[in-house]
Structures are given as C-alpha cells and as structure tokens.
C-alpha positions as CSV (number, residue, x, y, z in Angstrom):
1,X,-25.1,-25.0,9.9
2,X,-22.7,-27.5,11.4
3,X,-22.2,-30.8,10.4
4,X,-22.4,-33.9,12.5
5,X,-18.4,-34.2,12.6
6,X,-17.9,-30.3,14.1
7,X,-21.2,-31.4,16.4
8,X,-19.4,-34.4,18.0
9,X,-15.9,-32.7,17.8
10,X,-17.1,-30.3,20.2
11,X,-18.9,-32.9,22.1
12,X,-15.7,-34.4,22.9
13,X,-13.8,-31.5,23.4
14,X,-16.1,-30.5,26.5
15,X,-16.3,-34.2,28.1
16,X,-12.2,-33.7,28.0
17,X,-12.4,-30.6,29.2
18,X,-14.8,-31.9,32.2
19,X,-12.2,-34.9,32.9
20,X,-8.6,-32.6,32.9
21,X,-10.9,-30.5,35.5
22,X,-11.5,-33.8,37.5
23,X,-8.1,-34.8,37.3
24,X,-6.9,-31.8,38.7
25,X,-9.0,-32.1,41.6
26,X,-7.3,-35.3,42.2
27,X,-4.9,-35.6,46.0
28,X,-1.3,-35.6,45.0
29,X,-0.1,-35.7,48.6
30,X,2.9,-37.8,49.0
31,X,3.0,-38.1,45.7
32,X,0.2,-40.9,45.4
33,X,-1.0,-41.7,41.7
34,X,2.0,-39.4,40.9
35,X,3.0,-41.6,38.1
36,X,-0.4,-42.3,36.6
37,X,-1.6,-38.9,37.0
38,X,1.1,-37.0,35.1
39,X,0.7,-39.8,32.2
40,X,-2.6,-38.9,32.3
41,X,-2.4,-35.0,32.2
42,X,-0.1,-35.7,29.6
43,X,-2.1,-37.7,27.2
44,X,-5.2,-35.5,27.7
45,X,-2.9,-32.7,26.6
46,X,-2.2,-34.6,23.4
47,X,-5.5,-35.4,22.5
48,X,-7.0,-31.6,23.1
49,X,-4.0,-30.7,20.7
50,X,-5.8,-33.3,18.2
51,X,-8.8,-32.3,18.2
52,X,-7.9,-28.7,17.9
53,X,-5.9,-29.9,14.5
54,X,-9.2,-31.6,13.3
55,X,-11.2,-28.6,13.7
56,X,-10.8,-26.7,10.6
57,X,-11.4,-29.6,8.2
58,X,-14.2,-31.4,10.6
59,X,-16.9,-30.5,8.1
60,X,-14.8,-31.1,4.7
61,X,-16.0,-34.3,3.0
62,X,-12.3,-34.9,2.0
63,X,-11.7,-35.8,5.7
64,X,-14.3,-37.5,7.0
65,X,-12.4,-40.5,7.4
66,X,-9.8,-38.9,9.7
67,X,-11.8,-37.1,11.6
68,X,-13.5,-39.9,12.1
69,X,-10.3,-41.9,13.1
70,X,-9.2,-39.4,15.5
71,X,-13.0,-38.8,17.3
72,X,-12.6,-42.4,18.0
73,X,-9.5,-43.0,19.4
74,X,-10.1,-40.0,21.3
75,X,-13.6,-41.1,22.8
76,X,-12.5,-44.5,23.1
77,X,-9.7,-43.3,25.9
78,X,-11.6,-40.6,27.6
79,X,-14.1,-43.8,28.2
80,X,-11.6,-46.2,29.7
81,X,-10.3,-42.7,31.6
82,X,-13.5,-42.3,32.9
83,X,-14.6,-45.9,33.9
84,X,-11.2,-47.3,35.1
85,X,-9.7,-44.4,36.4
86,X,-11.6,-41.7,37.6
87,X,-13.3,-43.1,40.7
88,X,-9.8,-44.3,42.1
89,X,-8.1,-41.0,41.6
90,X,-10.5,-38.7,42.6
91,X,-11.9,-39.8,45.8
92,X,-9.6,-43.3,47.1
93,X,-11.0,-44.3,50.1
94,X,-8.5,-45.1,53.0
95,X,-9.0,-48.2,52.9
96,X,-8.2,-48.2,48.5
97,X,-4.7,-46.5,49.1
98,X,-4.1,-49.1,51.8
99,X,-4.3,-51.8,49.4
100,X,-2.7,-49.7,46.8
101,X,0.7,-49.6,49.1
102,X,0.0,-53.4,49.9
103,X,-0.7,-54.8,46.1
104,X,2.5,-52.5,44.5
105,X,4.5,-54.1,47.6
106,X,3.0,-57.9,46.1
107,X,3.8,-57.1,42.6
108,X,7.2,-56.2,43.1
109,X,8.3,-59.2,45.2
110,X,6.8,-61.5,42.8
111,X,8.8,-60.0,40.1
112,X,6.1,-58.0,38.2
113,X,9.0,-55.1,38.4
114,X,7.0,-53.6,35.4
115,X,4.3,-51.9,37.8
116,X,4.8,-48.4,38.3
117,X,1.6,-47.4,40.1
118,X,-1.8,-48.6,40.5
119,X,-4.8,-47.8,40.7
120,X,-7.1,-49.6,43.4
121,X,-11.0,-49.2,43.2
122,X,-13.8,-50.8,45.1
123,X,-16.4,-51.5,42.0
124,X,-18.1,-55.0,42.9
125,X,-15.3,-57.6,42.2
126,X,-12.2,-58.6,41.1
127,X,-11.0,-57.8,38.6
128,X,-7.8,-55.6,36.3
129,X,-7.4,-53.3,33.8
130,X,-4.0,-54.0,32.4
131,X,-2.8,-51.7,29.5
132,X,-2.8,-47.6,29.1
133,X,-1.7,-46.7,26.2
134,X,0.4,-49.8,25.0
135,X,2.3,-50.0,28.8
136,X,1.3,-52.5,31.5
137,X,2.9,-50.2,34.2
138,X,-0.1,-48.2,35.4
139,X,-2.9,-51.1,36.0
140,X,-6.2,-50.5,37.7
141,X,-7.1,-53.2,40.1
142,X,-10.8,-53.1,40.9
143,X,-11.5,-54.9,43.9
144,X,-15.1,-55.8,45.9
145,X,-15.8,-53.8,48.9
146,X,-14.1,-55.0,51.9
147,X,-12.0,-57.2,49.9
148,X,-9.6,-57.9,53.3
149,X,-13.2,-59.5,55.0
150,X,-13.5,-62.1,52.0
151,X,-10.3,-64.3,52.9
152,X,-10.9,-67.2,50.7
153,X,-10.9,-64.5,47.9
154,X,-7.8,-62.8,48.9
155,X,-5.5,-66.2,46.3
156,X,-8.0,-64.1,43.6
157,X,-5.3,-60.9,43.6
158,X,-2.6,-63.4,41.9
159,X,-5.3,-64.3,39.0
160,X,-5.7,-60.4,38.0
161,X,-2.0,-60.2,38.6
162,X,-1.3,-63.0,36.2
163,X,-3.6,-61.0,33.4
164,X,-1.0,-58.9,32.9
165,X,1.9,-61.3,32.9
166,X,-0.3,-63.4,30.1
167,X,-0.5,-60.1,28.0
168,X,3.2,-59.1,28.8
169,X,4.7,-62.2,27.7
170,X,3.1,-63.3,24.4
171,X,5.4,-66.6,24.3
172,X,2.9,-67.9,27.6
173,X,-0.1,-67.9,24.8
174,X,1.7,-69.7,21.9
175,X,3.1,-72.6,24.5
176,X,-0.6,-73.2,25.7
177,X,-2.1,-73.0,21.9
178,X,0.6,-75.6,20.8
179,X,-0.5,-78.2,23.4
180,X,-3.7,-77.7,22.6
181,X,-2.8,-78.3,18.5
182,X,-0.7,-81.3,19.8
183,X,-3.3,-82.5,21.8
184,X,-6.0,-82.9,19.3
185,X,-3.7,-83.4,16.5
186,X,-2.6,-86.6,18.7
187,X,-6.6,-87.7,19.1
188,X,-7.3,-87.0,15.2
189,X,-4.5,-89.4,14.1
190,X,-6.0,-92.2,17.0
191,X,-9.0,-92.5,15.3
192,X,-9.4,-95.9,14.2
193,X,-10.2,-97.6,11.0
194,X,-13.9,-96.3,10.8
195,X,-16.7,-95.4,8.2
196,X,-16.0,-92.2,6.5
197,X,-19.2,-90.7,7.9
198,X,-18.1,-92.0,11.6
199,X,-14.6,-90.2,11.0
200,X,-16.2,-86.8,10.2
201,X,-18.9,-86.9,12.6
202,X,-15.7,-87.4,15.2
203,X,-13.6,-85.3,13.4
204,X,-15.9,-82.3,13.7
205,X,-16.2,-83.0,17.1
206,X,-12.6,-82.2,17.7
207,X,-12.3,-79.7,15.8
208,X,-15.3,-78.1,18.1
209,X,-13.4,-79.2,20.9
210,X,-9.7,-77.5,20.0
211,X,-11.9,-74.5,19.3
212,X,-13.0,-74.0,22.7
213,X,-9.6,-73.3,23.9
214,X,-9.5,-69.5,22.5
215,X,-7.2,-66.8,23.5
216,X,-9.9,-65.8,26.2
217,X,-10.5,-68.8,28.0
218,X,-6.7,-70.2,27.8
219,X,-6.2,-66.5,29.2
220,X,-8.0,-67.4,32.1
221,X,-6.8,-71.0,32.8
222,X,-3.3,-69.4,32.8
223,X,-4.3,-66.8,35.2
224,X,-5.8,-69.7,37.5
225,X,-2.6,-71.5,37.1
226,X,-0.4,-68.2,38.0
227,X,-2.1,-68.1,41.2
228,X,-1.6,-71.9,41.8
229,X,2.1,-70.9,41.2
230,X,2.9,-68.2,43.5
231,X,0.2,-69.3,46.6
232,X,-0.2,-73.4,46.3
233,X,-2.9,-74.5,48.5
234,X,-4.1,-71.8,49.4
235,X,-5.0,-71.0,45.9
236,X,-6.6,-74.2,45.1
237,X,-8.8,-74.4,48.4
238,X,-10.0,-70.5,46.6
239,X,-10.9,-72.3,43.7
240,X,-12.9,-75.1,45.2
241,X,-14.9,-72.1,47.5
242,X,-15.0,-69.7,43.5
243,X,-16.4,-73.0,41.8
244,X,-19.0,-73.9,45.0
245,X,-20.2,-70.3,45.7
246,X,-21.4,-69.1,42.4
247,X,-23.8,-72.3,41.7
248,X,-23.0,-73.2,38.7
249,X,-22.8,-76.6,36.9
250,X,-19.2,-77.6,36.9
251,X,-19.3,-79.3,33.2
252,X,-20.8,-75.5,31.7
253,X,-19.0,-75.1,28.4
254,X,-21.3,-72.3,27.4
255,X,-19.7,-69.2,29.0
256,X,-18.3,-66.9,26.5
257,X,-14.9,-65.9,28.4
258,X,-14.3,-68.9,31.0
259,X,-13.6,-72.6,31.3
260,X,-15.7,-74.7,33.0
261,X,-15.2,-74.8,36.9
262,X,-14.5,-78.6,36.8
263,X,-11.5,-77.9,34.6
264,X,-10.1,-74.9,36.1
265,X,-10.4,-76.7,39.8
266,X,-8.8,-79.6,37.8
267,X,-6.1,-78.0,36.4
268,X,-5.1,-76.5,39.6
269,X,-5.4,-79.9,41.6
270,X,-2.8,-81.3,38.9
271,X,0.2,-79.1,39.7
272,X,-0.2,-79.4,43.8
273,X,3.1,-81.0,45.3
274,X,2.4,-84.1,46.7
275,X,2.9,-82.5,50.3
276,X,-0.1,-80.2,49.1
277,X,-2.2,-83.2,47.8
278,X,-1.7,-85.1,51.1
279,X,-2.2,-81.7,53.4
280,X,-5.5,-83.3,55.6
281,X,-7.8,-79.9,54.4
282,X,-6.6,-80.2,50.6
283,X,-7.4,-83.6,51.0
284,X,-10.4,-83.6,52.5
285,X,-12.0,-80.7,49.9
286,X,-10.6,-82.9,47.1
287,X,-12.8,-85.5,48.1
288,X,-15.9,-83.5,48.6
289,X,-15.4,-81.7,45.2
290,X,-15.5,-85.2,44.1
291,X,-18.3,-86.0,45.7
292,X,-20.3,-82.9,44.6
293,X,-18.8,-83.2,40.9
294,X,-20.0,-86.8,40.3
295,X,-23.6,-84.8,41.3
296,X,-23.6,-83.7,37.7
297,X,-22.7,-85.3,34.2
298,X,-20.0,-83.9,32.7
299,X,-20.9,-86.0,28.8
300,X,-18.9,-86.5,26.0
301,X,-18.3,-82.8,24.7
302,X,-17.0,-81.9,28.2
303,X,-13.9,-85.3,28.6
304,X,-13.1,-84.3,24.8
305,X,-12.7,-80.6,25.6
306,X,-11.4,-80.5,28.7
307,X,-9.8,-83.9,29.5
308,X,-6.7,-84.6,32.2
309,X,-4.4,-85.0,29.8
310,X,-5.1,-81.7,27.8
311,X,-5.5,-79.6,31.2
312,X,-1.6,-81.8,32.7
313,X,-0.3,-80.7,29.1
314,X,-0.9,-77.3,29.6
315,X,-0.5,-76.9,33.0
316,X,3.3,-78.3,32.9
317,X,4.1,-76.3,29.4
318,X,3.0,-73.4,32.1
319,X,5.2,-74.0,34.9
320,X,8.0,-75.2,32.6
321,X,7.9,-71.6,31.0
322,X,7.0,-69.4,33.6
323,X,10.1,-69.3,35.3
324,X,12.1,-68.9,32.2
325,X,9.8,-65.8,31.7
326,X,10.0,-64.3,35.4
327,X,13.0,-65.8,37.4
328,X,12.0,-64.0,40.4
329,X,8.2,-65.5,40.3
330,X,8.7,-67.4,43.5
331,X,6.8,-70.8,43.5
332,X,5.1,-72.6,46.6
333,X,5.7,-76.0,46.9
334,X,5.7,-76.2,50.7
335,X,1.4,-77.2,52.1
336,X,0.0,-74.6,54.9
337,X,2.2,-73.3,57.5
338,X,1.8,-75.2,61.1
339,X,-0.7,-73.8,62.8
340,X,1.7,-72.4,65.8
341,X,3.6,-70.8,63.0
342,X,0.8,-68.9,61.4
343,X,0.6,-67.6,65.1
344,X,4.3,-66.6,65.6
345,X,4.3,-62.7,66.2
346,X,5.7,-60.4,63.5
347,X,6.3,-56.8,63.0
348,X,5.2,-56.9,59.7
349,X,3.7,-59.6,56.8
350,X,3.7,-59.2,53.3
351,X,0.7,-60.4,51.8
352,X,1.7,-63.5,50.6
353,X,2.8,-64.3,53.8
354,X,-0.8,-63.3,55.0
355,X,-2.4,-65.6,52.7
356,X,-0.4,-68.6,53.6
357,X,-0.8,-67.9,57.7
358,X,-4.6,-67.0,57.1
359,X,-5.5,-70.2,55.1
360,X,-3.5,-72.1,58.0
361,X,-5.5,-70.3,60.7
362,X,-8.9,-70.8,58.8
363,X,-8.4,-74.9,58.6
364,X,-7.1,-75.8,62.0
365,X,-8.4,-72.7,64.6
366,X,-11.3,-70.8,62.9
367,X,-12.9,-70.0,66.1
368,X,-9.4,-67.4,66.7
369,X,-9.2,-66.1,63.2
370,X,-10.8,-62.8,63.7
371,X,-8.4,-62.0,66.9
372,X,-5.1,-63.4,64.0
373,X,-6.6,-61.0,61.5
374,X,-7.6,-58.5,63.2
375,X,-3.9,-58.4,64.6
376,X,-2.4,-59.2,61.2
377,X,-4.3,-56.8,59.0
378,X,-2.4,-53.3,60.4
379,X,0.7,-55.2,59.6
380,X,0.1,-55.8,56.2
381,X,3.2,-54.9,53.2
C-alpha cells in the first residue's frame, strides 16, 4: 500500500505533466512569450527531474522531511504557473498582446531595462506579479478588461510598475522605514513633562502608530508615489477618481495591505510642482477633495499615523532616492499639455505620451475625446 508521500508525489507529477502539455500548446509565432516560455519549459524540466529523484525514498520515514520540502516547492510553483501564467500564454487575446508590445515599450523608456517579457492578462483589475524564480524580468501584468476604455485608470500601470522597482531596489524600503523611525522618534522625545501614566498611554499610541507603516503598506505608498513621479497630474487626478470611486471612508486605517485614501491622495498632492498645484483642474479637484474629506473625521489615531509631515518626509526621502536608483526614470514636472497640443497629429505616441494628451483632452474638450482616442489608440508604442 502506498503511503500519503508516494500518493501526493504522483499527484503532482500528473498536474505537471497536464501544465508542460498546456504550455506546449502555447502560440510561439513571432516569437511572443519566447523568453518566458523557454524559462518555463525549462524549470518544469527541473522539477519533473526532482520528483523523479524523490520517488524511491517517498515512502522511507528517514525522508519525510525532504520529500516534503521538495512536494512543496514544487506545488507551490506549478500554482503561481497555473494562476499567473497560464491564461496569458495559452489563449492572449488580441487585444492582451497589444498591450504586451505597448507596456514592454513603457517599461523600457522609463528605465525598468530589467523586463524581458511580460505577460499581460485580463483577470478583473490591476494588478502584477513581479518575481519568477528570484528574477523580476518576466512579470505578469493582470489588467481589467478593456483596460484602454478606463482612462482615469490608465496613471494605475505606473503603480504595478513601481512594485517591482520597490522589490528590485531594497535601499527604497530602508529610506522610507528610517523616516518613519525618525519621525516618531522625533514625537516620542516632544512629549512633555507629563504623568507617567499620561506618557505611556501616549507612548503606546505611537508606537501603534509607527507600526502601521509595515513593509506592505509603505510598499504601496511608494508605488503611488512612483506613479506621481513618472506621470504628475495626471497621476494625482487618478487618485482622487481611485479614492472617490470605491466608497470608502478616507481616514480607514483598517485595511490589512493599504494606506488610507486620505494619505495616499495626500502624499501625492505634496510632491506636485507648483505649475501642477496651480493647473485650474488640479486645482479645482483639490478643493472638492477638500470638501468631501472634511465630510468625514479623520480623529486622533489617523493625524498621528498618517500626519503631513510623516507623508512630506517620506515622500521627499522618495524622490531624493529614486533617481539615484534609476537615472533614466524621467520625472514630470511640467502640468497637462495645452489642449491644442494634445490635438497635434502624430504618427505614433508612446503611452506616456497618451496619458499626458488624454488627461488634457478629458479636462478641457470631453465632448471630442472619443474621436482623440479613438484616433490615438491604433497609434499606441
């Protein structure tokens, strides 16, 4: 009789069997995927060798914890395989390898050289995959369906970008935990000649307060603020629309993985230029985010965790290093293209381009922004 080890081992062996088969199936024309789907082939080879060198002892109590090791590394791949990768490799839509071309195109003029090939899959919203097998160069974007129809989303492509420059560059995480340790540190020595119960009440309360800012959520303030980097106001007016659409209360600090949408508005709004600031549409959206934040109470725990000066402080320490990190990351400084600009006739537009002309054409001629995009989508690079 076999043991639950040899049962599983087989188990495995036929689900990697099933996904090689699938992956064969996959269109190499043109050599799409090429990259990703010989590293692939490749590491499904290795792990069918593995299990093949597990067999003989899978049932010998000796080895149990190595078999064990190796079952789980093994299923713990063919899972990401089969959830990140499969539906984009097997059956892209037109309309997936189209982005593909355009989002590689993206990366590589902002510097994120490091991309090989991608992956792009409609699967309900934004969002990346980053890592295979300890290298960023083969992500998986996953993207809503008709992503190009949601153009106040389209800024969103920078903040899964900047997921993997956050990972990539380890230095981006230790500048944002110092400001927080300075920050608090800073309020813990300003406390004032008080009771002893007084100063521990308050000194738990900042210590709550610094603990907020985990690798997660300072992940995806710094992903926020890699998008304010690279597209300006364009980014920022998608934040106010990401913070409005969903409902929420802007002072939440009970999501597991994200900042509240006061602060990562907030922290965006900080590091516009002042041409950006004084732009009449940035304007007027900072003024009715004002208007719908004061709609809410933000309370104490909220201006302790997630107070101006914390979110300048981190913000700057971001901007100061990012450039140091990735020369080539090109900032935006400059507001929204004129109007008559984001109308001048080209052959073709990168996408950042795109976003900058779109936003323009949104805010000041909305009634001739399907004609603009319509004509600027085929044009896309």
């Amino acid at each position: 009789m076999s043991s639950y080890r040899a049962l599983k081992a087989k188990e495995v062996e036929l689900t990697l069997l099933g996904l090689q088969e699938r992956l064969a199936g996959c269109p190499r024309e043109n050599g799409t995927h090429a990259i990703i789907l010989a590293r692939l082939d490749a590491m499904l080879i290795r792990f069918a060798a593995e299990l093949e060198s597990i067999k003989p002892v899978a049932e010998e109590p000796a080895f149990q914890s190595a078999v064990d090791f190796t079952l789980g590394r093994i299923i713990a791949f063919l899972s990401v395989l089969d959830t990140q990768f499969i539906r984009g490799l097997v059956n892209p839509s037109d309309e997936e390898l189209y982005l593909r071309s355009v989002f590689l195109g993206c990366a590589r003029r902002l510097g994120l050289d490091w991309f090989e090939d991608m992956v792009v899959q409609s699967s309900g919203s934004l969002g990346i995959y980053t890592r295979l097998d300890r290298s960023f160069g083969t992500p998986v974007l996953h993207v809503p369906p008709s992503l190009l129809d949601r153009f106040l989303s389209l800024p969103g492509v920078y903040h899964e970008f900047g997921h993997s420059v956050f990972e990539k560059f380890p230095r981006l995480l230790a500048a944002m935990q110092q400001q927080v340790r300075e920050h608090f540190d800073e309020l813990r020595r300003g406390i004032g000649p008080v009771q002893q119960e007084q100063r521990e009440a308050q000194m738990r309360h900042l210590q709550a307060a610094e603990m907020f800012w985990n690798e997660r959520r300072l992940g995806e303030i710094f992903c926020d603020l890699f998008g304010q980097f690279v597209s300006g106001s364009a980014n920022f007016i998608s934040m106010i629309d990401l913070a409005l659409a969903d409902g929420l209360p802007p002072y939440d600090l009970l999501d597991p993985d994200y900042p509240p949408n006061a602060a990562r508005v907030q922290i965006c709004a900080v590091m516009l230029s002042g041409e950006q600031t004084n732009e009449p549409l940035v304007s007027r959206l900072l003024d009715e985010w004002s208007e719908f934040t004061t709609q809410h109470n933000d309370g104490p725990s909220y201006r302790d965790t997630c107070s101006e000066a914390l979110l300048r402080r981190i913000a700057l320490a971001v901007f100061d290093l990012l450039p140091v990190e990735m020369p080539n990351l090109p900032r935006t400084r400059e507001p929204l293209p004129d109007v008559q600009v984001a109308f001048t006739p080209v052959e073709s537009l990168s996408f950042e381009e795109a976003v900058q002309r779109g936003f323009a054409v949104f805010a000041w001629n909305r009634e001739n922004f399907d004609s603009w995009w319509s004509d600027a989508r085929p044009r896309l690079r």
